[in-house]
GULO-470343 format. One record per residue: z, y, x of N, C-alpha, C, O in turn; residue in three letters. Coordinates in nm, 3 decimals, m for minus. Last residue first. Layout:
N
Z, Y, X, Z, Y, X, Z, Y, X, Z, Y, X, ALA
...
This chain:
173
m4.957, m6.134, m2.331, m5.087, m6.193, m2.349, m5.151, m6.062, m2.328, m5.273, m6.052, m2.333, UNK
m4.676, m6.052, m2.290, m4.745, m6.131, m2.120, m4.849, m6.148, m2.177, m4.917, m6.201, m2.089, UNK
m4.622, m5.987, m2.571, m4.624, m5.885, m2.447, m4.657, m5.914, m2.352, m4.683, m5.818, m2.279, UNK
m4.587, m6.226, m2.657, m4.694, m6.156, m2.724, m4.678, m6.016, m2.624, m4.776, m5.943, m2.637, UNK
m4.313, m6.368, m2.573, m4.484, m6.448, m2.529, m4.553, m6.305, m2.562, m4.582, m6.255, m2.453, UNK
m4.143, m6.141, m2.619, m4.154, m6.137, m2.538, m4.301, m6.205, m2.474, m4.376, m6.158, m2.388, UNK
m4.148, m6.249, m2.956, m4.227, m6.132, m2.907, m4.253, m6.107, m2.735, m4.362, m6.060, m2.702, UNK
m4.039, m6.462, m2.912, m4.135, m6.443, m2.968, m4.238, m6.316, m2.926, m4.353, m6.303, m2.884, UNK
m3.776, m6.406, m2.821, m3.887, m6.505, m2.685, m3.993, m6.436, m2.792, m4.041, m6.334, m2.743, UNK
m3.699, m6.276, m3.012, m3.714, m6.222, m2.895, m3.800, m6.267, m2.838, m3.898, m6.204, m2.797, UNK
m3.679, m6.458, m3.192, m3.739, m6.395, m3.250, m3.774, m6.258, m3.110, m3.858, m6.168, m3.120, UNK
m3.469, m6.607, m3.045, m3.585, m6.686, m3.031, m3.703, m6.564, m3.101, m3.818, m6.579, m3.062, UNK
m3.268, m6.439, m3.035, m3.296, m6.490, m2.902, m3.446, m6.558, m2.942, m3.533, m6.554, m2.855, UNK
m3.058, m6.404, m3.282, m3.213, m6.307, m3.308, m3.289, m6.378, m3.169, m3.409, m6.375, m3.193, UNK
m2.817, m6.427, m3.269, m2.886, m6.538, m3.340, m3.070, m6.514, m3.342, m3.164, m6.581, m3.386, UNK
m2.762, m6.252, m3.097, m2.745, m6.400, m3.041, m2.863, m6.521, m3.126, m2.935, m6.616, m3.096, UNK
m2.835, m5.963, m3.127, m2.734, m6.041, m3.176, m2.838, m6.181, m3.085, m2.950, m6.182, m3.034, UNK
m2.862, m5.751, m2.834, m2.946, m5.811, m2.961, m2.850, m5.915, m3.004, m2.779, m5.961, m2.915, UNK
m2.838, m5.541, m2.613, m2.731, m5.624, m2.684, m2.774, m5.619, m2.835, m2.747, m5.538, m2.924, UNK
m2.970, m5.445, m2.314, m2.966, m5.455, m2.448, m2.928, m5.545, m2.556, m3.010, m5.633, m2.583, UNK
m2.911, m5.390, m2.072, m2.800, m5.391, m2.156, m2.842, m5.362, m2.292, m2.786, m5.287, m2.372, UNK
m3.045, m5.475, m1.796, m3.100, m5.449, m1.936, m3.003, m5.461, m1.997, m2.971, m5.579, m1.989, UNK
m2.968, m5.242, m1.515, m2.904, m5.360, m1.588, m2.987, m5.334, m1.750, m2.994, m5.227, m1.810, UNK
m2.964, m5.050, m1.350, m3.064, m5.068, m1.399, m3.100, m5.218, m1.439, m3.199, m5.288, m1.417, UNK
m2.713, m4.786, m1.340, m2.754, m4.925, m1.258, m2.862, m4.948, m1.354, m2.864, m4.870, m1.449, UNK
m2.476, m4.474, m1.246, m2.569, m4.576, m1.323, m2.609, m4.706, m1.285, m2.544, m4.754, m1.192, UNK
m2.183, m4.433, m1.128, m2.294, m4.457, m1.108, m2.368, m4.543, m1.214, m2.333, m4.653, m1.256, UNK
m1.940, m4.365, m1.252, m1.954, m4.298, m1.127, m2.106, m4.345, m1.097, m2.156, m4.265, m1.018, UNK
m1.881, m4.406, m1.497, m1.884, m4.306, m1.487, m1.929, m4.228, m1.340, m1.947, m4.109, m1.313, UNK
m1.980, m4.713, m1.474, m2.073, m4.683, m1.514, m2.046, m4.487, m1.557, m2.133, m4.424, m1.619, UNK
m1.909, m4.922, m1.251, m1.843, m4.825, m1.358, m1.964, m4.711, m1.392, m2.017, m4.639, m1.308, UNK
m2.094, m5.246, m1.271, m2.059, m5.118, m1.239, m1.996, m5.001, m1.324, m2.022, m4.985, m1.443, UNK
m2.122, m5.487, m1.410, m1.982, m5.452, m1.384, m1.954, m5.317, m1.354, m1.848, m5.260, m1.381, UNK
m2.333, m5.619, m1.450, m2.317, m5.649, m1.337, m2.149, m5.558, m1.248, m2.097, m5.556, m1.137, UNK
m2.324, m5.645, m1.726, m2.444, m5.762, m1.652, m2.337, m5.734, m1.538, m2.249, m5.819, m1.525, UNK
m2.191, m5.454, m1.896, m2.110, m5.574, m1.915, m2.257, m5.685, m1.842, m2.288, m5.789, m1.901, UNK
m2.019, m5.230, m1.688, m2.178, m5.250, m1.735, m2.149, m5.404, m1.760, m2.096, m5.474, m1.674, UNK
m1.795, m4.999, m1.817, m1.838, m5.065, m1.704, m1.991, m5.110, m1.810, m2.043, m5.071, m1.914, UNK
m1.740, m4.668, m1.939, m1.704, m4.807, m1.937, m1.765, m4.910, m1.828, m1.774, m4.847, m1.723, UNK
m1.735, m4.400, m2.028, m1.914, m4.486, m2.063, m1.866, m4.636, m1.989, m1.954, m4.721, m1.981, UNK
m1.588, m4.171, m2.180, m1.569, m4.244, m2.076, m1.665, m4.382, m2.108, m1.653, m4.451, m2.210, UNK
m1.535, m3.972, m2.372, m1.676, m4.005, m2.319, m1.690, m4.079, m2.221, m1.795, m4.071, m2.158, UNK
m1.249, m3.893, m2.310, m1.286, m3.933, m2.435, m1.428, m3.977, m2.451, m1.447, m4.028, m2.561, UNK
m1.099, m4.072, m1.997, m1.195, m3.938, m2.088, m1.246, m3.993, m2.228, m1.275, m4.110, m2.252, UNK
m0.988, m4.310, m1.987, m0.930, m4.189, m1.890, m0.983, m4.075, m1.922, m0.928, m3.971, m1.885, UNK
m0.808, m4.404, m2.234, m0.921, m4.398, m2.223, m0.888, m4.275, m2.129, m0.812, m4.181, m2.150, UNK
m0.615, m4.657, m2.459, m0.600, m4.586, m2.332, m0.718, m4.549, m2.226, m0.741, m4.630, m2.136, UNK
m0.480, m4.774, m2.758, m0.605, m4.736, m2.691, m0.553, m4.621, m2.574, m0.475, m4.527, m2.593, UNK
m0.260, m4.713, m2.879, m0.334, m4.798, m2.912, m0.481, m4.799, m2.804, m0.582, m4.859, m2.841, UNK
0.078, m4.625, m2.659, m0.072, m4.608, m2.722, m0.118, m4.732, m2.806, m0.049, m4.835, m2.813, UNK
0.405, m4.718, m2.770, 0.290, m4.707, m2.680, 0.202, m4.680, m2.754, 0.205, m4.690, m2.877, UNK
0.598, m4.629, m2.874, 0.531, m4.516, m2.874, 0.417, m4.582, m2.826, 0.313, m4.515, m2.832, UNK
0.729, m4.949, m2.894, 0.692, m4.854, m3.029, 0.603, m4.761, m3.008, 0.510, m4.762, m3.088, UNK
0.794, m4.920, m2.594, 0.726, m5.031, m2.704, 0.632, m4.945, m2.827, 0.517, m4.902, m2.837, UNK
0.960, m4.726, m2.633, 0.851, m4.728, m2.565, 0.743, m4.841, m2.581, 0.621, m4.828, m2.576, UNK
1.172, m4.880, m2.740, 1.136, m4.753, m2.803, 1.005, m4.682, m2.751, 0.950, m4.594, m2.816, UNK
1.238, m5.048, m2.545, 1.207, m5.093, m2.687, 1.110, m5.015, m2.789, 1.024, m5.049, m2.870, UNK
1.333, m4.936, m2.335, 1.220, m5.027, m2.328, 1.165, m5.047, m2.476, 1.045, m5.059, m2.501, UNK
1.557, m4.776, m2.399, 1.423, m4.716, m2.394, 1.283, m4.824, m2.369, 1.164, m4.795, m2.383, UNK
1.677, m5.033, m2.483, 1.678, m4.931, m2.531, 1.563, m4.818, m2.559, 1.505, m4.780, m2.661, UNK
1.702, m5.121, m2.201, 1.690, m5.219, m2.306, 1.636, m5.092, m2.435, 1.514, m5.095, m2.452, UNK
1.860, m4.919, m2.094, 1.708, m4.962, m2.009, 1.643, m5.015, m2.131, 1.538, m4.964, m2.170, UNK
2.124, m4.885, m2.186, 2.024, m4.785, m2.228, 1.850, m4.812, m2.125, 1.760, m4.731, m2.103, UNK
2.281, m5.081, m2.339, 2.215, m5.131, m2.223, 2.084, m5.002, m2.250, 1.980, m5.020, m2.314, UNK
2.617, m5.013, m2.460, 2.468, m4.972, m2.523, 2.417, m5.000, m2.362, 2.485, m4.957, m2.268, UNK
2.897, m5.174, m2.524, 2.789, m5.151, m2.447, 2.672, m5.151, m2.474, 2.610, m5.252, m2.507, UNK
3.063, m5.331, m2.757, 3.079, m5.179, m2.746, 2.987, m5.139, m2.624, 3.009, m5.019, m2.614, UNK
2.873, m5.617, m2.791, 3.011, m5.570, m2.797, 2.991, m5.381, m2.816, 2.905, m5.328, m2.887, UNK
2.536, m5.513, m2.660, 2.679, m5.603, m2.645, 2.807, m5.594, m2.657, 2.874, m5.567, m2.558, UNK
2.266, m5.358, m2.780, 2.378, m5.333, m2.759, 2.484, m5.478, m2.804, 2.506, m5.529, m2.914, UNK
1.964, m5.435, m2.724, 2.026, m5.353, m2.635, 2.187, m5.304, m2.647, 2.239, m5.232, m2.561, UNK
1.905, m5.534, m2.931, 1.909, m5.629, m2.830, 1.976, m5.564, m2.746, 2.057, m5.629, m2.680, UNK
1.853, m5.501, m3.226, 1.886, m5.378, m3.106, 1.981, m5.471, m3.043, 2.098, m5.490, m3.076, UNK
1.691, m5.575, m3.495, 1.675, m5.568, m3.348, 1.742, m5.504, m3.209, 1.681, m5.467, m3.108, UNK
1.805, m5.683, m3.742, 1.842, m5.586, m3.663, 1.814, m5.612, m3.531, 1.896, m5.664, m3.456, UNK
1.800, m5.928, m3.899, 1.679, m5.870, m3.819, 1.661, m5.743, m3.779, 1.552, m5.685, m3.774, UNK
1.997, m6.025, m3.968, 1.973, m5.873, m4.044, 1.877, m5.861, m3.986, 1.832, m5.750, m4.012, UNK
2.063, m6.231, m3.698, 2.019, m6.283, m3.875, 2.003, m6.183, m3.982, 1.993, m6.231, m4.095, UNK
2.153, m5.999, m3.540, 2.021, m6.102, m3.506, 1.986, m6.147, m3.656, 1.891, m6.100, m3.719, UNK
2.398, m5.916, m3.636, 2.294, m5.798, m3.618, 2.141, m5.939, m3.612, 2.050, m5.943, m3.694, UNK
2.583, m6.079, m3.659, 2.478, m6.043, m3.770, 2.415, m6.020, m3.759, 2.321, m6.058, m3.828, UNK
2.559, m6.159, m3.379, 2.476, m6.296, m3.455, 2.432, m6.214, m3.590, 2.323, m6.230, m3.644, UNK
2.744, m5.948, m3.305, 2.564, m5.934, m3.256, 2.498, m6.073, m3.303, 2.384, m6.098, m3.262, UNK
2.826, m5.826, m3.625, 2.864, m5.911, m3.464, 2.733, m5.896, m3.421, 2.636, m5.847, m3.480, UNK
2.949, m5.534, m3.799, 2.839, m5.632, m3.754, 2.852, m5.754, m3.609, 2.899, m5.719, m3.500, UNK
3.021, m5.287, m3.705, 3.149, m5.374, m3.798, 3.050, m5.515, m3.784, 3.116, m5.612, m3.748, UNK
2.869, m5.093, m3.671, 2.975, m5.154, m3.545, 3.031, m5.306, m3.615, 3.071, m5.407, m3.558, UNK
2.523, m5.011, m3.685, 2.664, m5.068, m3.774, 2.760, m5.157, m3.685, 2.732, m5.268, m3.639, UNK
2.379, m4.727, m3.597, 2.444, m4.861, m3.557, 2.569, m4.914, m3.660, 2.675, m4.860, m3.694, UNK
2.075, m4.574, m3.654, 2.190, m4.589, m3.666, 2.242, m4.740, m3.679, 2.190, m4.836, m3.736, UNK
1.898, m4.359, m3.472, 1.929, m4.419, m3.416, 2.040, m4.495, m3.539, 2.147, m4.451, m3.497, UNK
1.610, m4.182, m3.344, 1.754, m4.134, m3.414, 1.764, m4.299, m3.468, 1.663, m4.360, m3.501, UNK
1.434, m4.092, m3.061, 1.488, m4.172, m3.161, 1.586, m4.128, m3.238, 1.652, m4.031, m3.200, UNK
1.116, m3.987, m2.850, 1.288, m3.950, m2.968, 1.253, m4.034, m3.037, 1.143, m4.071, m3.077, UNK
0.975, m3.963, m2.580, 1.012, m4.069, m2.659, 1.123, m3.987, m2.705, 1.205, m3.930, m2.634, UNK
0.657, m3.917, m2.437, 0.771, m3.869, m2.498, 0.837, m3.907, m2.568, 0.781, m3.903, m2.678, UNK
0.499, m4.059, m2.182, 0.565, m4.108, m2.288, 0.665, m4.022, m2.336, 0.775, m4.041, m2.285, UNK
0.151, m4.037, m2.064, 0.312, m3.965, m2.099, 0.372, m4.020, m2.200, 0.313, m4.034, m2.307, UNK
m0.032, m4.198, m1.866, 0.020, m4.211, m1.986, 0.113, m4.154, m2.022, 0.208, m4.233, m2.019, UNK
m0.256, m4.191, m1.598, m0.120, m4.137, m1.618, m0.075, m4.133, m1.791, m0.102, m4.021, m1.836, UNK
m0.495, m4.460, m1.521, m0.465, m4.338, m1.612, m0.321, m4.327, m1.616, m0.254, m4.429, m1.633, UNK
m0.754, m4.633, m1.313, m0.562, m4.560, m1.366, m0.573, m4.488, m1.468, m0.686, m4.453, m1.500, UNK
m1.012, m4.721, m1.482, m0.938, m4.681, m1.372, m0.821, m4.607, m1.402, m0.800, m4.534, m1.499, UNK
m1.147, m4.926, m1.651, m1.030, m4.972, m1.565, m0.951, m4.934, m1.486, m0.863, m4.996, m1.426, UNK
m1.282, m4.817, m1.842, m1.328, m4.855, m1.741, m1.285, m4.960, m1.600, m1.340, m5.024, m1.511, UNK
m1.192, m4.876, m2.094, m1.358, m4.931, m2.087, m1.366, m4.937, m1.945, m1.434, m5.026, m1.894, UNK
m0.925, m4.850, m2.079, m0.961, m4.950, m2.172, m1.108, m4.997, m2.162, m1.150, m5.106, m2.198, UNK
m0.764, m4.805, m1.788, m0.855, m4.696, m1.888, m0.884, m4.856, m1.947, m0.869, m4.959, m1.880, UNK
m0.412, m4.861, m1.704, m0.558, m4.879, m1.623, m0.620, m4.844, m1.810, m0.556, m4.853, m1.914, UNK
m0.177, m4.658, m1.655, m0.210, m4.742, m1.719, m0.396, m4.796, m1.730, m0.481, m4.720, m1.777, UNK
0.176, m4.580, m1.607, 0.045, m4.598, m1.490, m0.097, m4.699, m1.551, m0.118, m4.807, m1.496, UNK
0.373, m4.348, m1.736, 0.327, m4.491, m1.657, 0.205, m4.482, m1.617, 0.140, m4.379, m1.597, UNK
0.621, m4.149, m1.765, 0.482, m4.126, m1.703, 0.456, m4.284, m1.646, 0.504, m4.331, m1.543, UNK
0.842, m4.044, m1.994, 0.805, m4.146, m1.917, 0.685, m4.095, m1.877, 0.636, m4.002, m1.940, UNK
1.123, m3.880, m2.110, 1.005, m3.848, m2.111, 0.949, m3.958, m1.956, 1.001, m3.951, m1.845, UNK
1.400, m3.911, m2.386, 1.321, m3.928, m2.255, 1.213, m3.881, m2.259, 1.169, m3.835, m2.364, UNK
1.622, m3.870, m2.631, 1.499, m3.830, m2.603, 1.505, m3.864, m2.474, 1.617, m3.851, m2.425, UNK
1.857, m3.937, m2.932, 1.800, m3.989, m2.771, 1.639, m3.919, m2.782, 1.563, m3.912, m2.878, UNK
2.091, m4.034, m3.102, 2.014, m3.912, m3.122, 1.983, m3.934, m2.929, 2.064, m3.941, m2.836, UNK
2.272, m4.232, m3.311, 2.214, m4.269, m3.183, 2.094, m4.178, m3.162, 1.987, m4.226, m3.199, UNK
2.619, m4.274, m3.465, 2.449, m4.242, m3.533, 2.399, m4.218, m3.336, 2.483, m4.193, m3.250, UNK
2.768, m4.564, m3.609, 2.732, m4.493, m3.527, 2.588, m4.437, m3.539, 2.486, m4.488, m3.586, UNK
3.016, m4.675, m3.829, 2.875, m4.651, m3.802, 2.865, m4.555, m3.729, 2.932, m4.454, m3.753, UNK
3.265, m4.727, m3.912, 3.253, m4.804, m3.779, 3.074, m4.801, m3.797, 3.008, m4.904, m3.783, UNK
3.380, m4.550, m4.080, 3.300, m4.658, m4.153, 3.244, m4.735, m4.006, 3.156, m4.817, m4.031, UNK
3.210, m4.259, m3.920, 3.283, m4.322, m4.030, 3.250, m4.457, m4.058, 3.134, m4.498, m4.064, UNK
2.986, m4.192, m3.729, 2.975, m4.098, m3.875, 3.114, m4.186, m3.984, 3.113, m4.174, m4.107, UNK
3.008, m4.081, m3.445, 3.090, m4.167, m3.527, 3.059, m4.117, m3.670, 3.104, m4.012, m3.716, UNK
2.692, m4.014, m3.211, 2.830, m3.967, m3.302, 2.893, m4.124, m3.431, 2.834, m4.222, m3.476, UNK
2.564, m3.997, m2.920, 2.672, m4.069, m3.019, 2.719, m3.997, m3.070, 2.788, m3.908, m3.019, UNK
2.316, m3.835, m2.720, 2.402, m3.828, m2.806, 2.418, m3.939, m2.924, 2.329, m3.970, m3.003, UNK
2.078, m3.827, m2.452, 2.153, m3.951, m2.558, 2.272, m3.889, m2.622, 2.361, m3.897, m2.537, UNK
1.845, m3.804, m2.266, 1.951, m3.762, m2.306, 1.980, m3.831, m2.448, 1.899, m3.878, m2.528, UNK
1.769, m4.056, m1.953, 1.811, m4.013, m2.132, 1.888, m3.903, m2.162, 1.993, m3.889, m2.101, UNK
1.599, m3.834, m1.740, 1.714, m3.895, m1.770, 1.700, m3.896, m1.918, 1.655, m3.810, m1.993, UNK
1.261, m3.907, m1.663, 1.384, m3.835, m1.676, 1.491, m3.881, m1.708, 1.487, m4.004, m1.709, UNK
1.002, m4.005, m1.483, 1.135, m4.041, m1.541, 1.222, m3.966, m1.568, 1.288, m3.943, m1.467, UNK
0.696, m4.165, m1.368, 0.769, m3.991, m1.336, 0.849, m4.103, m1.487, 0.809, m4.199, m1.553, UNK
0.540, m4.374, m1.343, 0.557, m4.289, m1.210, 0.630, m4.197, m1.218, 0.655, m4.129, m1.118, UNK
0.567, m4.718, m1.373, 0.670, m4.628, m1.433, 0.653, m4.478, m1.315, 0.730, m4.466, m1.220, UNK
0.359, m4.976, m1.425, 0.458, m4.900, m1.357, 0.474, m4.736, m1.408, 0.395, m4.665, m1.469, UNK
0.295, m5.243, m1.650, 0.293, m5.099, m1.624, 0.334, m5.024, m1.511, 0.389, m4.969, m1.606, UNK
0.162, m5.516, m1.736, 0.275, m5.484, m1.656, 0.220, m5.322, m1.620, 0.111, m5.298, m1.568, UNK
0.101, m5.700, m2.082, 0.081, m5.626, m1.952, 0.212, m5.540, m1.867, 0.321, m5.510, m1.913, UNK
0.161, m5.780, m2.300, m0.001, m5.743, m2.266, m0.015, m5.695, m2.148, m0.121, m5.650, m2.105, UNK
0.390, m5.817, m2.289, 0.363, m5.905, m2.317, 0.240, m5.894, m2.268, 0.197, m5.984, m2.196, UNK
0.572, m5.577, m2.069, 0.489, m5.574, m2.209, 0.479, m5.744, m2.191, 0.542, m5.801, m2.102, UNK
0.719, m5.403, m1.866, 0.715, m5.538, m1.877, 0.634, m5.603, m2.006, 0.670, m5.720, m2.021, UNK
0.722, m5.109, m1.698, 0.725, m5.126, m1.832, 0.666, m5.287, m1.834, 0.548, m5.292, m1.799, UNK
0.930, m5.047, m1.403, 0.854, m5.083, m1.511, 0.814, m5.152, m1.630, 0.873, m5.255, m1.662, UNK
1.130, m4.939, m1.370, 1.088, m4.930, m1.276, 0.939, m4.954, m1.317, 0.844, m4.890, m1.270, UNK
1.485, m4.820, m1.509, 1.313, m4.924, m1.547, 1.224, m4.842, m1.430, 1.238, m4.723, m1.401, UNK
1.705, m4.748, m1.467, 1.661, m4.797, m1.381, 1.560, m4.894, m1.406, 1.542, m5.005, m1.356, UNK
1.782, m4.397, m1.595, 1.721, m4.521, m1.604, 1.684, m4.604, m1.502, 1.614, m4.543, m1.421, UNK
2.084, m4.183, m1.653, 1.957, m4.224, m1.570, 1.898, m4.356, m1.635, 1.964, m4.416, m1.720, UNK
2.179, m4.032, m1.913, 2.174, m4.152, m1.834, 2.041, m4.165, m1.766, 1.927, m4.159, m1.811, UNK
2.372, m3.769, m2.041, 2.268, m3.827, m1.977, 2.296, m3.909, m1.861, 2.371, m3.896, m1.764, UNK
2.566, m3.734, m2.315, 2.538, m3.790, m2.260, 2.421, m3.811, m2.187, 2.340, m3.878, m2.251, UNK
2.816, m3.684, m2.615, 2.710, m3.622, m2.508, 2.639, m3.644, m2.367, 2.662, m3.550, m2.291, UNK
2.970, m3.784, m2.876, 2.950, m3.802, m2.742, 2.834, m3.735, m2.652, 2.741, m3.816, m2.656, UNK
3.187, m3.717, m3.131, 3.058, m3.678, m3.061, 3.005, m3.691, m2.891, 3.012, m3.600, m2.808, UNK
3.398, m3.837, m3.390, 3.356, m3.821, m3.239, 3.235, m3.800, m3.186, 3.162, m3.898, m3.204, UNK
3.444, m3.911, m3.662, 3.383, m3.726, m3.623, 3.359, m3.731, m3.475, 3.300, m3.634, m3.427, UNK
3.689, m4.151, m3.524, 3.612, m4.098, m3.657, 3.586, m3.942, m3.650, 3.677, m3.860, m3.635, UNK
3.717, m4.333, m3.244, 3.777, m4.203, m3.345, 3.638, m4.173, m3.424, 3.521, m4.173, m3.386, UNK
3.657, m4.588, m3.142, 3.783, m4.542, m3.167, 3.816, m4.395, m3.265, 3.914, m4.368, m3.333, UNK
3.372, m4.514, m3.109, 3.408, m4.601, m3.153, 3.537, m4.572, m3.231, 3.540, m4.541, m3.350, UNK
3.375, m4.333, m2.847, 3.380, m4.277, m2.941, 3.368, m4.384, m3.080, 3.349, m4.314, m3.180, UNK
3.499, m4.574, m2.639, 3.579, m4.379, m2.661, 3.537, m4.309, m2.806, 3.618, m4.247, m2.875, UNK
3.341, m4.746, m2.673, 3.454, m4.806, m2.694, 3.523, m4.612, m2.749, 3.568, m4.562, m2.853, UNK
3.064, m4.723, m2.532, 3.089, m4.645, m2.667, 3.234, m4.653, m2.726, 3.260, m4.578, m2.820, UNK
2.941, m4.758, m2.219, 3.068, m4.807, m2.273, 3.085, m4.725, m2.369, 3.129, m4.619, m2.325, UNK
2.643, m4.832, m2.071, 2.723, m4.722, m2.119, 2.821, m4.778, m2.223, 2.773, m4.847, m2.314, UNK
């Protein structure tokens, strides 16, 4: 999206929806897909002074496997930003201000770059398909919401193993 129009004039208000062509969410921790998408809506304004103010909402639906168990989960992403750009800046200031907004070249806002970033930010900390969701079975793996198993999952510290055997001899006598 080309800002050059409202750049040029001072009080300019731009109004704007942009499709997205993220398909999916690319993390460091992981690869997402992207099932439901709306368009940005995105308003520019020129507040003066070659600063731009950046007023944006989307709404994302990814695809995000459960934290104990592993099975899908639909993740909504409602995403608002407000937004402000200093034009007068090169994109080497913007980098050495540790102004992150990778997403704008010259007078082109890369609105994928953008919502990728900002979705970054919203993501969850934790992603659980039920709040009682009982996780897998850390012997033999089973999901342990759809079936039990008869795995000893008793989880004694490590250092305690011989104070175990101990007692374990005194239960075979």
């Amino acid at each position: 999206m080309n800002l050059t129009e409202v750049i040029l004039e001072e009080g300019k208000t731009l109004h704007a929806e942009q499709p997205l062509g993220l398909e999916v969410l690319d993390f460091p921790f992981g690869s997402y897909p992207i099932t439901k998408k709306s368009p940005l809506e995105l308003t520019v304004t020129n507040e003066g002074e070659k600063k731009l103010l950046l007023n944006g909402a989307v709404h994302l639906e990814a695809e995000v496997p459960c934290d104990r168990c592993l099975d899908p989960v639909t993740v909504p992403l409602d995403i608002r930003f407000d937004l402000e750009l200093d034009m007068k800046l090169s994109d080497e200031e913007r980098h050495e201000a540790l102004d992150e907004s990778d997403y704008l070249h010259g007078y082109n806002l890369d609105v994928d770059k953008l919502v990728y970033g900002e979705a970054l930010l919203a993501w969850p900390a934790r992603v659980l398909c039920r709040d009682d969701c009982a996780g897998l079975c850390k012997v033999c793996g089973q999901n342990l919401n759809r079936k039990t198993c008869d795995c000893d999952r008793t989880d004694l510290d490590p250092r305690m193993a011989k104070i175990r055997d101990i007692f374990s001899m005194y239960k075979e006598v």
